[in-house]
C-alpha positions as CSV (number, residue, x, y, z in Angstrom):
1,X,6.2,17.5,-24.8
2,X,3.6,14.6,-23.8
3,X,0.2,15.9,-22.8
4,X,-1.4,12.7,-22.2
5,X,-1.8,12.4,-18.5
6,X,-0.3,8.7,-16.7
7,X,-2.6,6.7,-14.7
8,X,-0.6,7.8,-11.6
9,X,-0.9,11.7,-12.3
10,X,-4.4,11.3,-13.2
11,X,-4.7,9.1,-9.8
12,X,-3.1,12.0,-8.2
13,X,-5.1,14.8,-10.0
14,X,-8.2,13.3,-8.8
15,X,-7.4,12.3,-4.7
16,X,-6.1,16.3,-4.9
17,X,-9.4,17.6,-6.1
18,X,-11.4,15.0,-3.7
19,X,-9.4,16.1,-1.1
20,X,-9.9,19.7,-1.5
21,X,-13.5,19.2,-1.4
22,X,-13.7,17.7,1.1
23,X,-11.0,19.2,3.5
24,X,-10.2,23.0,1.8
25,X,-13.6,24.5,0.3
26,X,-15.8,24.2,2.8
27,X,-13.6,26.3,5.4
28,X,-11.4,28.4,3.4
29,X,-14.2,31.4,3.3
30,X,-14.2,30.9,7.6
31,X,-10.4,30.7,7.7
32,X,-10.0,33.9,5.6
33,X,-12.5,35.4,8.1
34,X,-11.0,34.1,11.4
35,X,-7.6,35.6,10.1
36,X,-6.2,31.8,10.7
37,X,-5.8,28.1,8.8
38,X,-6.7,25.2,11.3
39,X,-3.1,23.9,11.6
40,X,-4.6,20.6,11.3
41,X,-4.8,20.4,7.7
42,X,-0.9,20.1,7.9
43,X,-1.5,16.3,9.1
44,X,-4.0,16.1,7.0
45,X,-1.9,17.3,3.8
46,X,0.6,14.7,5.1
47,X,-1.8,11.9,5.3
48,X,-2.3,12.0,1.7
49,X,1.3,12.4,0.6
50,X,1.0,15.7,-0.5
51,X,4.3,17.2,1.4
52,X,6.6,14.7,0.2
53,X,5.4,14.9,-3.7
54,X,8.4,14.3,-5.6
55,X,10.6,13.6,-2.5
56,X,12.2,9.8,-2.8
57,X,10.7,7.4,-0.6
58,X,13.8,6.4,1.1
59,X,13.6,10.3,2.7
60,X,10.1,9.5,3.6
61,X,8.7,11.0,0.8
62,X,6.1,10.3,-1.8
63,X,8.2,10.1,-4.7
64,X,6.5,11.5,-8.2
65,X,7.7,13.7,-10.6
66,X,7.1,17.6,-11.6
67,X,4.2,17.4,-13.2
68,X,2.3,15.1,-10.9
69,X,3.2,18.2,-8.2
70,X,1.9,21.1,-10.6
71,X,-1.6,19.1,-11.2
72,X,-1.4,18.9,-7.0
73,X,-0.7,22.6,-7.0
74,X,-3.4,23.4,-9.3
75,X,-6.1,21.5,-6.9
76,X,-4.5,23.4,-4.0
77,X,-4.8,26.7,-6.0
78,X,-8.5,25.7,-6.3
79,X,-9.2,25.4,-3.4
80,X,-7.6,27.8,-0.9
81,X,-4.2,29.7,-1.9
82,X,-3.3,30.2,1.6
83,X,-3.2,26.1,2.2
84,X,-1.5,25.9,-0.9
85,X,1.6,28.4,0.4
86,X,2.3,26.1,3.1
87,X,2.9,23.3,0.8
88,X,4.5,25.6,-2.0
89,X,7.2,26.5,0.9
90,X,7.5,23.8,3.3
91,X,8.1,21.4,0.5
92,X,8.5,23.4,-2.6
93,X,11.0,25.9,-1.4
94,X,12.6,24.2,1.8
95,X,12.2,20.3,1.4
96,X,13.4,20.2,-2.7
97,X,16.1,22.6,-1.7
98,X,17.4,20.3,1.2
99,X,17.1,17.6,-1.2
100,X,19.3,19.1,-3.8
101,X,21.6,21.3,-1.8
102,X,22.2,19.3,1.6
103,X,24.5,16.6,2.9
104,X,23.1,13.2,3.5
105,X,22.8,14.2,7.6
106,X,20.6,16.9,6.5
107,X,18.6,15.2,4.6
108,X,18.0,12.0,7.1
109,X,17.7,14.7,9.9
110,X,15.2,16.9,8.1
111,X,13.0,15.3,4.9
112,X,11.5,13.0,6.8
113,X,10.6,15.0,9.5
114,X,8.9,17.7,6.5
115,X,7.3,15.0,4.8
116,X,5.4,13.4,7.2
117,X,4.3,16.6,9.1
118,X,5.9,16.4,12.1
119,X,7.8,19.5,11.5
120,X,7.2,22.6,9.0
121,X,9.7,24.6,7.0
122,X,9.5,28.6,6.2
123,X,12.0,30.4,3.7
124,X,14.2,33.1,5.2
125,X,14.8,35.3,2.3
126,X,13.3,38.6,2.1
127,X,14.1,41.5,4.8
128,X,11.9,44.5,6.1
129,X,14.7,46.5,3.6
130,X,15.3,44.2,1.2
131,X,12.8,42.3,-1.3
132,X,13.4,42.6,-5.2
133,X,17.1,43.6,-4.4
134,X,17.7,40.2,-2.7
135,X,21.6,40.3,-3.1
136,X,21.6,43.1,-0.5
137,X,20.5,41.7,2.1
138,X,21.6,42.7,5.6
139,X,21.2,39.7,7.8
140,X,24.6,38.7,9.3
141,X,26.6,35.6,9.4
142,X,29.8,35.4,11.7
143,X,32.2,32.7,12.1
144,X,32.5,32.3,16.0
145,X,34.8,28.2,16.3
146,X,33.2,25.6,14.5
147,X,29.7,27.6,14.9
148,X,28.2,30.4,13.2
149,X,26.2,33.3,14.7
150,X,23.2,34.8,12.8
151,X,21.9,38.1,13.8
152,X,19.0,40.3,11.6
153,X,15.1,39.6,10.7
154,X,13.3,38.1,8.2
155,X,9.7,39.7,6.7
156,X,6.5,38.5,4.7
157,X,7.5,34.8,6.0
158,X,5.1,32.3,5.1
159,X,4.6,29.6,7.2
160,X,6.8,32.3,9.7
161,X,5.0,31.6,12.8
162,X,4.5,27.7,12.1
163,X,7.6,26.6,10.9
164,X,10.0,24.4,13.2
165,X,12.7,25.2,10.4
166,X,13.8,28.3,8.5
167,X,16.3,28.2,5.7
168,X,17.9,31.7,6.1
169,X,20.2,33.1,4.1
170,X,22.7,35.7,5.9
171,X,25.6,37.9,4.5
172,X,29.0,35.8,5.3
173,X,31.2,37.7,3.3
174,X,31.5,40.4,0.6
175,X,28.7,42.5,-0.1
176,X,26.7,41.0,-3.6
177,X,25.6,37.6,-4.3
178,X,29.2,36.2,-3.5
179,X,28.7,36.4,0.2
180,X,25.4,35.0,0.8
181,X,25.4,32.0,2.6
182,X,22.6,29.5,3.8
183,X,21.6,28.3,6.7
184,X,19.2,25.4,8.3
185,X,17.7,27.4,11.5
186,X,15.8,25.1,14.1
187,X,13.1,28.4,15.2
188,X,12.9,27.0,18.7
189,X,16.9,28.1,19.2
190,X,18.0,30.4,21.8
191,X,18.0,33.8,20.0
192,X,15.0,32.9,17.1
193,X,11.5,34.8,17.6
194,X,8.7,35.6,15.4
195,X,5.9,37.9,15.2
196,X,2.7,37.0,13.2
197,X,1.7,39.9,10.5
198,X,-1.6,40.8,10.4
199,X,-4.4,43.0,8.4
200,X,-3.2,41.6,5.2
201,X,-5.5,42.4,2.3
202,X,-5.1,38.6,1.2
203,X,-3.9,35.1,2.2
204,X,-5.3,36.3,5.8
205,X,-5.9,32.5,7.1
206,X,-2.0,31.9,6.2
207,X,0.8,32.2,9.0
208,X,2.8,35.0,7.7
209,X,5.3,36.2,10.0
210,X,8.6,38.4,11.1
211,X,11.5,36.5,11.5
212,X,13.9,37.8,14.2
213,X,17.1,36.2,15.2
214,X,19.4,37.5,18.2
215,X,22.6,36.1,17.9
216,X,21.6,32.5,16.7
217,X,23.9,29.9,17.5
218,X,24.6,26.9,15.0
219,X,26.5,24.6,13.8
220,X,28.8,24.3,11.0
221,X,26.6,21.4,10.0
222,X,23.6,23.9,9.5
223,X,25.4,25.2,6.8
224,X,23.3,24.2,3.4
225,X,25.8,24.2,0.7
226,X,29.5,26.1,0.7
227,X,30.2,29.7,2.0
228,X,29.2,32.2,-0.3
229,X,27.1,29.9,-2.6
230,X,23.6,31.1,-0.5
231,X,22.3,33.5,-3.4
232,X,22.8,30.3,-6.2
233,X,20.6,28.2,-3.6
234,X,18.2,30.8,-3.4
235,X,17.2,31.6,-7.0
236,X,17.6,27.7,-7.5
237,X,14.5,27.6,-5.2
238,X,12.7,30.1,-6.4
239,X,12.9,28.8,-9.9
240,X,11.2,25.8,-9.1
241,X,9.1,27.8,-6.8
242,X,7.6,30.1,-9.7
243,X,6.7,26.9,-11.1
244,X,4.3,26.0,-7.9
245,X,3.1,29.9,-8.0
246,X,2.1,29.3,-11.4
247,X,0.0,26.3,-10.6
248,X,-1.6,27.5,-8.2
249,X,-2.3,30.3,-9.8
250,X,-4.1,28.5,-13.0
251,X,-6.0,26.6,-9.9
252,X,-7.2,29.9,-8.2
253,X,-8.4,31.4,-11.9
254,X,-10.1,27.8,-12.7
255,X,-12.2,28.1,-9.4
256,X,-12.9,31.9,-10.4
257,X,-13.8,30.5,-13.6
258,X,-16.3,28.0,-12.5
259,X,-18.1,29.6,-10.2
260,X,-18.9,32.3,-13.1
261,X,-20.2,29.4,-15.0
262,X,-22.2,28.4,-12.4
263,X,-23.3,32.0,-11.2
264,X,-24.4,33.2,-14.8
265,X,-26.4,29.9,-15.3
266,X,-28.5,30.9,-12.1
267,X,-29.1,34.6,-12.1
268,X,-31.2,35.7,-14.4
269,X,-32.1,39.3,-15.8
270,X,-34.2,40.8,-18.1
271,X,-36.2,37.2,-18.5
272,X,-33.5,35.1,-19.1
273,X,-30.2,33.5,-17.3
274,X,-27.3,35.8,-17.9
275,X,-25.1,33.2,-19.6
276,X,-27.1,33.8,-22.4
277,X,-25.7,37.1,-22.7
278,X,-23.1,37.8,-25.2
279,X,-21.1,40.2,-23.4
280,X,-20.9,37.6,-20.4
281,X,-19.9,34.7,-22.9
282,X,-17.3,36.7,-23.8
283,X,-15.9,37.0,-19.9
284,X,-16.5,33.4,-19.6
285,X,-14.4,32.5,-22.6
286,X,-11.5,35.3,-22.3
287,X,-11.1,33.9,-18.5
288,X,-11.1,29.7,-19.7
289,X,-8.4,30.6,-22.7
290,X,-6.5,32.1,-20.9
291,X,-6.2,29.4,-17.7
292,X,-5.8,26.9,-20.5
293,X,-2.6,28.9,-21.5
294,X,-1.2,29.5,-18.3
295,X,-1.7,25.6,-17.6
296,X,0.5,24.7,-20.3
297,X,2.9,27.2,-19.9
298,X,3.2,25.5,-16.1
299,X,3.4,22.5,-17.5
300,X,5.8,22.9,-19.7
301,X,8.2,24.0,-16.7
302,X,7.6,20.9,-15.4
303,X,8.6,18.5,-18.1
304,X,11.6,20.6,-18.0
305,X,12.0,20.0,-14.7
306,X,11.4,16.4,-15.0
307,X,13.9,16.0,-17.9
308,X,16.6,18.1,-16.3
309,X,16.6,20.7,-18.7
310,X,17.3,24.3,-17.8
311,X,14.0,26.2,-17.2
312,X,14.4,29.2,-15.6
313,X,13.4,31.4,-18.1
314,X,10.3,29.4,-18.6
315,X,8.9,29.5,-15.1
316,X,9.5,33.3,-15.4
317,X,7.5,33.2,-18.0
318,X,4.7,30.7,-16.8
319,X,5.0,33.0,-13.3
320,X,4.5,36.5,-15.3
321,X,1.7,34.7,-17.1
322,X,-0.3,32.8,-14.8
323,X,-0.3,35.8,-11.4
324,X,-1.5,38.1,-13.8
325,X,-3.9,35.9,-14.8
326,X,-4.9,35.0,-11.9
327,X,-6.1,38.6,-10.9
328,X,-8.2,39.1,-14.2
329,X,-9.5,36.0,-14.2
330,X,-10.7,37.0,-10.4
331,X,-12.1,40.7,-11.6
332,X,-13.8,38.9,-14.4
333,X,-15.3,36.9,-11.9
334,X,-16.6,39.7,-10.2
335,X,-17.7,41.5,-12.9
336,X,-19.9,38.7,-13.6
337,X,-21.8,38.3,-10.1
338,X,-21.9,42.0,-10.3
339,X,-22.7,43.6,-6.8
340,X,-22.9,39.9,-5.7
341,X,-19.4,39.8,-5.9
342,X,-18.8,42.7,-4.1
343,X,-19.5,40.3,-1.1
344,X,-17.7,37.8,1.3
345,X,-20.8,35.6,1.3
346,X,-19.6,34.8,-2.1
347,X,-16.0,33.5,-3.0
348,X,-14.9,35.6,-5.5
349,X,-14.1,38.4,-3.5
350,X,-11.6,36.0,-1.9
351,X,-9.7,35.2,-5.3
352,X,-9.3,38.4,-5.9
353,X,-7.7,39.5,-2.6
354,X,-5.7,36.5,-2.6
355,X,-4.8,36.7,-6.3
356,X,-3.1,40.2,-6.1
357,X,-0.3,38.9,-3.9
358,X,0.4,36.2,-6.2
359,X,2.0,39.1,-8.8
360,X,4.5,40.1,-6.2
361,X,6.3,37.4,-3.8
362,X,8.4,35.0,-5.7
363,X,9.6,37.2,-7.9
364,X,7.3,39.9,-8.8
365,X,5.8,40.4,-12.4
366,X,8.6,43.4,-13.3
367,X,11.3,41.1,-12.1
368,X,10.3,38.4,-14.5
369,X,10.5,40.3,-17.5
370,X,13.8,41.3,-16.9
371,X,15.1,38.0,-16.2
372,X,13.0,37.0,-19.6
373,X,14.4,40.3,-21.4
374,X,18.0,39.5,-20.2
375,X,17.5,36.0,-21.3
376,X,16.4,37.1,-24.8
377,X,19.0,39.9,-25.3
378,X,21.7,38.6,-22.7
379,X,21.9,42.4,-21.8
380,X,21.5,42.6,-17.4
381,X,18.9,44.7,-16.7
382,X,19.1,44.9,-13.2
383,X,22.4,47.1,-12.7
């Protein structure tokens, strides 16, 4: 594996960190506050190519490869976790999906449309009854002519309440994986609602919603992929979807990081700035080892990724590595402002509310080591 950056993903690197500071950090402690984004950073996110990172040109996207989108995530990570979900599913979970997965009419009808802004994705996987155990699910798929009516809800949805799409996967068949099937949902059809979740302990400026479809009517031509071949699309998504958690999640322990840095070269006790402290040095340096290794651990996924090797097991293991990072790195963080940290006026708090999350959706930390354990033993944990 190459470490040495290309001009292009260094280019990249630094318009995502410019960016950021200029459009993320100043507003993400308000946004968390307000309980609500300003949707206008979607334009702005499509301005600069982010949404169509790694999407061909000729769909309207920026083109790019895996890596290129992991130093993105990181910056996004950085800078606001709950900006950086609506990339991480619009794009990461919905747009690369429709990319691999759909007919050419999907993609001319949709990519362009995600890339560019005009319209928003949201991933319809997990149920009010159903999140680890995603082969269960209970929403239903019925074969009515050349349509197909869906009927059931949808929970923890990111992007739930923005999204003009939802890719939702609904039992068609058999009970297991086998009769899964997916579906590209329009939100504004006759049938679709959503209900915005609130009081979340983290990620409170990001759209999270209830998905609730009534009958929904569509075409055979929603259909993403064959009958029954819904739970495969799935987990492809959210293999390449750890991935972007992981990014983000190095990003998110990188700011907690450098605002220690910062912090203990300020305050001083006992005559003297508390950087100087051993005890504190050793925070500082336990929390920038371990980023470093959850960096390369992501980016190792993504030259993977980028040379079409498998890599599932490895953005398990970047996933596992990198969320709980991501919450240590944030409780170091606080242990090092001390009461300071304790408060909203200060961001740390914030990494720390938002980190915890990052340890359960997507796969949560206990799933990934029995997808690692069963890919070191070959012995299926999970029945």
């Amino acid at each position: 594996m190459d470490l040495t950056l290309t001009d292009e993903q260094t280019a990249l690197r630094d318009l995502a960190r410019d960016f950021i500071d200029a459009e993320v950090v100043p507003y993400a402690a308000a946004w968390d506050r307000a309980e609500a984004v300003d949707r206008s950073i979607v334009d702005k996110l499509a301005k600069v190519g982010f949404l169509g990172l790694t999407i061909p040109e000729s769909y309207g996207g920026s083109g790019g490869d895996h890596l290129a989108y992991c130093l993105m995530m990181e910056e996004l990570g950085r800078g606001d976790t709950a900006v950086r979900g609506i990339v991480s599913v619009s794009l990461g979970l919905v747009g690369k999906t429709i990319l691999s997965f759909g007919t050419e009419e999907q993609k001319q009808r949709w990519l362009p449309r995600l890339c560019s802004g005009e319209s928003l994705a949201c991933f319809g996987l997990t149920e009010p009854d159903t999140g680890s155990d995603a082969a269960s699910l209970a929403t239903r798929a019925v074969r009515d002519g050349d349509d197909w009516l869906i009927s059931g809800s949808k929970m923890f949805i990111t992007n739930g309440t923005w999204a003009d799409l939802a890719l939702i996967f609904a039992r068609s068949g058999e009970p297991g994986p086998r009769g899964i099937t997916a579906f590209l949902v329009p939100t504004d059809a006759p049938g679709f609602a959503h209900r915005e979740i609130k009081g979340k302990l983290g990620l409170r400026g990001q759209s999270t919603g209830e998905l609730l479809l009534d009958a929904v009517r569509v075409p055979d031509s929603a259909r993403l992929a064959e009958v029954g071949k819904g739970f495969r699309v799935a987990m492809a998504a959210l293999d390449k979807g750890r991935m972007s958690v992981a990014a983000g999640c190095v990003g998110l322990a990188r700011a907690a990081l450098e605002a220690s840095v910062k912090y203990a070269g300020e305050r001083t006790q006992f005559g003297r700035p508390i950087a100087g402290f051993q005890l504190v040095q050793e925070m500082l340096s336990d929390m920038a080892v371990s980023t470093d290794a959850a960096r390369l651990l992501v980016w190792r996924v993504a030259d993977l990724v980028d040379r079409g090797q498998p890599f599932s097991t490895e953005a398990s293991m970047a996933k596992l590595y990198a969320s709980e990072n991501s919450v240590n790195a944030a409780n170091l963080a606080i242990q090092v402002f001390g009461g300071y940290g304790y408060l909203d006026e200060y961001p740390v708090a914030k990494y720390l509310r938002d980190a915890r999350v990052l340890t359960l959706y997507e796969g949560t930390t206990q799933v990934q080591k029995l997808l690692i354990g069963r890919a070191l033993t070959g012995i299926n944990a999970f029945s």
